[in-house]
N, C-alpha and C positions, 0 to 999 in steps of 0.2 A: 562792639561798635556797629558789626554791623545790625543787631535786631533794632537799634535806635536809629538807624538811617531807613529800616525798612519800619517800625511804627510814626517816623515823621514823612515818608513819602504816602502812606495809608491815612495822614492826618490831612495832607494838603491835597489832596485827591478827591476824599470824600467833600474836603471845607469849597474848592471848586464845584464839584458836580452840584453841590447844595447852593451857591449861592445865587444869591438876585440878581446880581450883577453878571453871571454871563448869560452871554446869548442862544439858549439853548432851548428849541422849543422843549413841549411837554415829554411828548414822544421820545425826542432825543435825549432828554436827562434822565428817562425810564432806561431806554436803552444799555445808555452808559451805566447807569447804578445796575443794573444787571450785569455786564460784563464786570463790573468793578466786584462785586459781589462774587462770580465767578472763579475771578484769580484770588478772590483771595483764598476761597473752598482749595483751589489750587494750589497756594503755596500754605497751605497750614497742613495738608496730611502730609509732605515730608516732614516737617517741623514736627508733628507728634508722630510719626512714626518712624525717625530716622534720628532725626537730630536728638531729640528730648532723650530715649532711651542709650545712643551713646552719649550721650553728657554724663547721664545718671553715670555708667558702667565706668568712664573715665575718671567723674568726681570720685564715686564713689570711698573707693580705697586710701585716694590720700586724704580725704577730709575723716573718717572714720579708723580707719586704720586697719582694717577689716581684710584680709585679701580673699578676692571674688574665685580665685582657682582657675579653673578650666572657663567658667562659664566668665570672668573677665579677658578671656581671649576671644 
């Protein structure tokens, strides 16, 4: 649940900073798509470096059946 509230708040984020309709000089919508580009460099190295690899270690073993030992702790 939550990685779809956080791919639809990246959805509506970018669909404003992009559109015609707001009021945002050039400058400004440079600014913003950088900062916006920023967090997300931001929240994606926990995501693959924290998150992904205990998914893996969690899923692992019950989908598989496999037990990971020492290195599943």
């Amino acid at each position: 649940g939550t990685a779809l509230v956080i791919i639809y708040c990246i959805w509506r984020i970018n669909s404003v900073i992009r559109s015609a309709d707001s009021e945002l000089t050039a400058k400004t919508r440079k600014m913003q798509m950088d900062l916006f580009r920023a967090l997300l460099i931001q929240s994606s190295v926990p995501v693959f470096f924290s998150y992904c690899p205990l998914a893996t270690i969690l899923l692992f073993g019950p989908i598989t059946g496999i037990s990971l030992g020492s290195f599943g702790n």
